[in-house]
C-alpha positions as YAML, in Angstrom:
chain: A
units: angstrom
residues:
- id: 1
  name: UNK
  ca: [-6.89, -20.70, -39.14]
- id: 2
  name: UNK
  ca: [-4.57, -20.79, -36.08]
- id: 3
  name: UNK
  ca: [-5.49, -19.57, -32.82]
- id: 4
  name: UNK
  ca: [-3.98, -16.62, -31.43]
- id: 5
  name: UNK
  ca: [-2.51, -17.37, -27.59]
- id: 6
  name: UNK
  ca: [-0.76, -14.69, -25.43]
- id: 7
  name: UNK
  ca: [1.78, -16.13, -23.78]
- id: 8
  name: UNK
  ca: [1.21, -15.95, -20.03]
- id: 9
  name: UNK
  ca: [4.22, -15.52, -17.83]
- id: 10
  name: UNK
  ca: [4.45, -15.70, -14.20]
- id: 11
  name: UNK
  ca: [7.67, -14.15, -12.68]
- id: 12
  name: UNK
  ca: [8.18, -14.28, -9.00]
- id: 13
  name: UNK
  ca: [10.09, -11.57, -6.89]
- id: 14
  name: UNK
  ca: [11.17, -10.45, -3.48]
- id: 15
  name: UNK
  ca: [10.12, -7.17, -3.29]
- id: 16
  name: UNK
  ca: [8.80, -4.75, -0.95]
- id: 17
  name: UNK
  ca: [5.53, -2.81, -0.74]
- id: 18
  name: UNK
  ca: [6.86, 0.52, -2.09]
- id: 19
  name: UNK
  ca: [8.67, -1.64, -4.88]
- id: 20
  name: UNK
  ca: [5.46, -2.77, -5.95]
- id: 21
  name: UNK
  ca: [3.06, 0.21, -5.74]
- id: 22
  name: UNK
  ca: [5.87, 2.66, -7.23]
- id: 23
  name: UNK
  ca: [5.36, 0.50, -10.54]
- id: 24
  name: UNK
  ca: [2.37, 2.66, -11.38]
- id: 25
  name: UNK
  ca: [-1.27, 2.98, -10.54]
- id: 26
  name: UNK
  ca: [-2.80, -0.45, -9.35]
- id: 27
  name: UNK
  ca: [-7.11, -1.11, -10.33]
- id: 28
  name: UNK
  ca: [-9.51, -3.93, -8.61]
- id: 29
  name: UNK
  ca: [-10.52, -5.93, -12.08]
- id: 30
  name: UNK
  ca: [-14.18, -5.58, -13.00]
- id: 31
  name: UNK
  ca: [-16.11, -7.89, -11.34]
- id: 32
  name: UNK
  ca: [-13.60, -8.63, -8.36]
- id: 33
  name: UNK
  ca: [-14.85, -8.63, -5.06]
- id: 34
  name: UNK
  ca: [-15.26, -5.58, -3.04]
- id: 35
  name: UNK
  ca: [-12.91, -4.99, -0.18]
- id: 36
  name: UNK
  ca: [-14.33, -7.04, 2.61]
- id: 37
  name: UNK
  ca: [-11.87, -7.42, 5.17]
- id: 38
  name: UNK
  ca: [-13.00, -7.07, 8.86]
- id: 39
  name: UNK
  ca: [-11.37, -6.82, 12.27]
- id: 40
  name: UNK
  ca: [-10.40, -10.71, 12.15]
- id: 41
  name: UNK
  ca: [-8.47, -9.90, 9.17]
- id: 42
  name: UNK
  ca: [-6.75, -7.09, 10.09]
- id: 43
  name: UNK
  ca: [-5.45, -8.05, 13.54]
- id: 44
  name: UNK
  ca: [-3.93, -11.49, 11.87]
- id: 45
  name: UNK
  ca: [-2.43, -8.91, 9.47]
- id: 46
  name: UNK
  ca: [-0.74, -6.19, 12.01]
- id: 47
  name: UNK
  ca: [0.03, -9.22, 14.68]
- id: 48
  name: UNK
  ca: [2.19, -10.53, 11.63]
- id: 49
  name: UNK
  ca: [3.22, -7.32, 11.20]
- id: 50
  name: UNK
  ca: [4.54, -6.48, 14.84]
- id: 51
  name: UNK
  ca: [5.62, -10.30, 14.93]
- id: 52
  name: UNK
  ca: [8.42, -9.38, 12.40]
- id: 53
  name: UNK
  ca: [8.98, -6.34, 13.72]
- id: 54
  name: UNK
  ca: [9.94, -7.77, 17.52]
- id: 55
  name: UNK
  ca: [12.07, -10.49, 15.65]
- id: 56
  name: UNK
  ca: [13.91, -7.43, 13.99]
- id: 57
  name: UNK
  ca: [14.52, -6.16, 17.12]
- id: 58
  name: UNK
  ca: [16.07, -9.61, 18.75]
- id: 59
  name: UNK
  ca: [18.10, -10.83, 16.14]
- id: 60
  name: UNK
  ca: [18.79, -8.64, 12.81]
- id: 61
  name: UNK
  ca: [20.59, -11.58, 11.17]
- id: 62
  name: UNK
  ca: [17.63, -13.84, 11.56]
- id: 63
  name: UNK
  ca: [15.72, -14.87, 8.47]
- id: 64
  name: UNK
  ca: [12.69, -13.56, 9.62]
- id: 65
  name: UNK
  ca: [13.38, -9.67, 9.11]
- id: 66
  name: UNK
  ca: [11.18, -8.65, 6.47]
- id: 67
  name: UNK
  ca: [7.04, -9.82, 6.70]
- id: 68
  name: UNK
  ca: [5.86, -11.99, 3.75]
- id: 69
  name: UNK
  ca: [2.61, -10.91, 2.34]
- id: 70
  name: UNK
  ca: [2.00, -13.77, 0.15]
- id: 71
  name: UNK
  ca: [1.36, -13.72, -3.68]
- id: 72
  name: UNK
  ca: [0.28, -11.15, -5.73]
- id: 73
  name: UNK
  ca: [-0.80, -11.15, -9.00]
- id: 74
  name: UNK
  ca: [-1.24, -8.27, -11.23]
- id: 75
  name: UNK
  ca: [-2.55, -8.08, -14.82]
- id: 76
  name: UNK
  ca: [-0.64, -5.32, -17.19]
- id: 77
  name: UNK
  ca: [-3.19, -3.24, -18.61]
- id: 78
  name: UNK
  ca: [-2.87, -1.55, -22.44]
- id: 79
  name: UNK
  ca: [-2.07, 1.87, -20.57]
- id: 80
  name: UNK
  ca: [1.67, 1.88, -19.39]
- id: 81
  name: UNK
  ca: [2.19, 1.73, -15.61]
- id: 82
  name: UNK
  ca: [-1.49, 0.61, -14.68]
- id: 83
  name: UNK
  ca: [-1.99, -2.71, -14.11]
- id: 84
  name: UNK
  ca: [-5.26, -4.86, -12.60]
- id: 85
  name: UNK
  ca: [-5.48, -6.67, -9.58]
- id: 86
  name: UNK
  ca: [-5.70, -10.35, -9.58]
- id: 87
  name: UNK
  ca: [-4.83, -11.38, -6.21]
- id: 88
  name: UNK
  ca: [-3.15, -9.18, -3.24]
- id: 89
  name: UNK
  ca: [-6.24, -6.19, -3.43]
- id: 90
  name: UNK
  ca: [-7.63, -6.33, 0.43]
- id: 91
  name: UNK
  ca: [-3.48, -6.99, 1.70]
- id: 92
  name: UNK
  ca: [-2.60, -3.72, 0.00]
- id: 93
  name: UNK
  ca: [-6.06, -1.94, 0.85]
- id: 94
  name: UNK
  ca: [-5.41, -2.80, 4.46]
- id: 95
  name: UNK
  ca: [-1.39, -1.97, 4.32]
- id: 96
  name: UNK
  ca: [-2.48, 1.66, 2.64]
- id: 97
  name: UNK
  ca: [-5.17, 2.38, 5.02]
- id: 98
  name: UNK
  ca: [-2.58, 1.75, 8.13]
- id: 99
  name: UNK
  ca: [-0.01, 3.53, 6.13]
- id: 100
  name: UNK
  ca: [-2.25, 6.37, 5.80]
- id: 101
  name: UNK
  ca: [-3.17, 5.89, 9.79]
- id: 102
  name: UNK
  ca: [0.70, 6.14, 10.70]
- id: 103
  name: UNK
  ca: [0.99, 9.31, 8.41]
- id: 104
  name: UNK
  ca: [-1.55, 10.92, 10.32]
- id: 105
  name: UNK
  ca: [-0.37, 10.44, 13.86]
- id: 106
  name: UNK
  ca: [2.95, 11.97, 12.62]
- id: 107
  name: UNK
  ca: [0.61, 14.86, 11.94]
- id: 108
  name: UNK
  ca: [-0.74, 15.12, 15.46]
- id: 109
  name: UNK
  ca: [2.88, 14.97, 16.06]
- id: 110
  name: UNK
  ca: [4.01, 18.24, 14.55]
- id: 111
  name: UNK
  ca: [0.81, 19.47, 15.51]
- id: 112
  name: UNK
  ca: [2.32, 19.03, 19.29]
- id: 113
  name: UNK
  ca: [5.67, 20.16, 17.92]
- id: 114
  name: UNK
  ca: [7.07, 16.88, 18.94]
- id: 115
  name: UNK
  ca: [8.37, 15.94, 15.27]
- id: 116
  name: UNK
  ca: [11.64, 15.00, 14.46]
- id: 117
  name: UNK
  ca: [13.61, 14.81, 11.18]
- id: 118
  name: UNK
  ca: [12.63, 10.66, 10.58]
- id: 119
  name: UNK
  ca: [9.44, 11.73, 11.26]
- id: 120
  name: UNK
  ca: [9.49, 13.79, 8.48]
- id: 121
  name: UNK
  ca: [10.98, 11.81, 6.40]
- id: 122
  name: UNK
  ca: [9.07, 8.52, 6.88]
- id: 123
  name: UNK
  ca: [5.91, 11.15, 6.11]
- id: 124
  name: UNK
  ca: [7.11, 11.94, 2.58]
- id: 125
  name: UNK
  ca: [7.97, 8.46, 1.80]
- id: 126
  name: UNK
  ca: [4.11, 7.04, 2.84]
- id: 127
  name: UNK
  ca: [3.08, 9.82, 0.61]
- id: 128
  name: UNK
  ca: [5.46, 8.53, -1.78]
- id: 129
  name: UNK
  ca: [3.54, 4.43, -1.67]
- id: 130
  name: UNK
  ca: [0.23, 6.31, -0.80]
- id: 131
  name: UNK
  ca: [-0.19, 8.51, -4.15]
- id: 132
  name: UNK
  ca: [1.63, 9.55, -7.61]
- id: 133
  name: UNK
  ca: [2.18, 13.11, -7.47]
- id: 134
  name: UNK
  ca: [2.86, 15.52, -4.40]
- id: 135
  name: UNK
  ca: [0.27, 17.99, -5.73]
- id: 136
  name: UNK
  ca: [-2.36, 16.28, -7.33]
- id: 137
  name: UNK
  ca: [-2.36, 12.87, -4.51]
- id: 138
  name: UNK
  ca: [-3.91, 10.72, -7.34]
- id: 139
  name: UNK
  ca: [-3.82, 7.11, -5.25]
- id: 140
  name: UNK
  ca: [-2.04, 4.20, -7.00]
- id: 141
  name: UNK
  ca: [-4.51, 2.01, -5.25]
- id: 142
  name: UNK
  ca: [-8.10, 1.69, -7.11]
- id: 143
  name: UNK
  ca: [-10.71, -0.15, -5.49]
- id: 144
  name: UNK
  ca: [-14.08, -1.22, -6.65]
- id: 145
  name: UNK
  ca: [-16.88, 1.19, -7.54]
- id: 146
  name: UNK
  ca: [-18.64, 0.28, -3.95]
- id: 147
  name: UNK
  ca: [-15.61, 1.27, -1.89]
- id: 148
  name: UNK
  ca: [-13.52, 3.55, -4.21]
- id: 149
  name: UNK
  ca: [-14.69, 6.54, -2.46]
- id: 150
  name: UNK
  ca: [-14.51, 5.24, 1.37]
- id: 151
  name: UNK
  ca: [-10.94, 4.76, 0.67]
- id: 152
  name: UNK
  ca: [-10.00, 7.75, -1.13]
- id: 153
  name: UNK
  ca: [-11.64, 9.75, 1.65]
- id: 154
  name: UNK
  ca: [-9.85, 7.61, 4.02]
- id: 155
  name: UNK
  ca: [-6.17, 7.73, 3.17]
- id: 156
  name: UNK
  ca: [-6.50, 11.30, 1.90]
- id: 157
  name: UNK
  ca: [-4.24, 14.26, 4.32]
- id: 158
  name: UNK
  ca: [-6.37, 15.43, 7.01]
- id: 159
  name: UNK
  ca: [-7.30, 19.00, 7.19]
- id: 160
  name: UNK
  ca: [-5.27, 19.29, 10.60]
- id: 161
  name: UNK
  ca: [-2.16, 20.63, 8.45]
- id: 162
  name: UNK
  ca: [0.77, 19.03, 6.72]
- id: 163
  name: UNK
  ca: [4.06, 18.41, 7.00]
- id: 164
  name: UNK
  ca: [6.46, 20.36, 4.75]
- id: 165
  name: UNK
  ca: [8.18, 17.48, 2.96]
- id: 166
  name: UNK
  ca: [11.29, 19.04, 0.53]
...
């Protein structure tokens, strides 16, 4: 009797956050750790984060343009477009939550009729990484059964209004 063995195959890409998440719904694996990440974390993360954006700003032809968030490894499940989390759960937690923040000052924004046309725009296309489907907001991100629903609550609209994305 021969053993069955999946082949396992590693492919590496340069791809951006909304490349990733737009590949379909994204789950922590059972038995995974929780998200844990604390204020340490996420200043290292957004100082990285407004380090590349400054070098942007100085030089556009400099290598440094685009913020690398390390490896992430996903697992395809048997359901097509889900996959599970290996590796890359509390960068993408953290990158959603601020997403989620940004989307919401926009909202103050046309709540103080101050919003402009990019505003608008960059408010559909968070929605866009944030959730599949405009009406039913289903998030692509899944955490753990501990913080699933501190998450969900988090990056959800606020009931201050919305913007009317076309």
């Amino acid at each position: 009797m021969t053993d069955k063995v999946e082949k396992l195959s590693i492919k590496f890409e340069k791809v951006n956050l909304k490349q990733v998440l737009e590949k379909g719904i994204f789950e922590l694996l059972s038995g995974q750790r929780e998200y844990i990440w604390e204020r340490q974390q996420w200043e290292e993360l957004w100082d990285d984060i407004l380090d590349t954006l400054k070098e942007m700003d100085r030089n556009e032809n400099s290598l440094y343009t685009f913020h690398f968030f390390g490896p992430m490894f996903f697992i395809p499940s048997n359901e097509s477009k889900r996959f599970f989390i290996l590796d890359g759960q509390q960068r993408l937690a953290t990158v959603s939550i601020i997403l989620a923040l940004l989307r919401d000052l926009l909202d103050v924004r046309r709540t103080l009729g101050v919003i402009t046309q990019e505003d608008i725009d960059i408010y559909g296309k968070i929605d866009d990484i944030l959730f599949i489907g405009q009406k039913s907001k289903y998030a692509r991100l899944i955490l753990g059964e501990k913080t699933r629903d501190f998450y969900e609550k988090l990056i959800k609209l606020k009931e201050v209004g919305s913007i009317d994305v076309k």
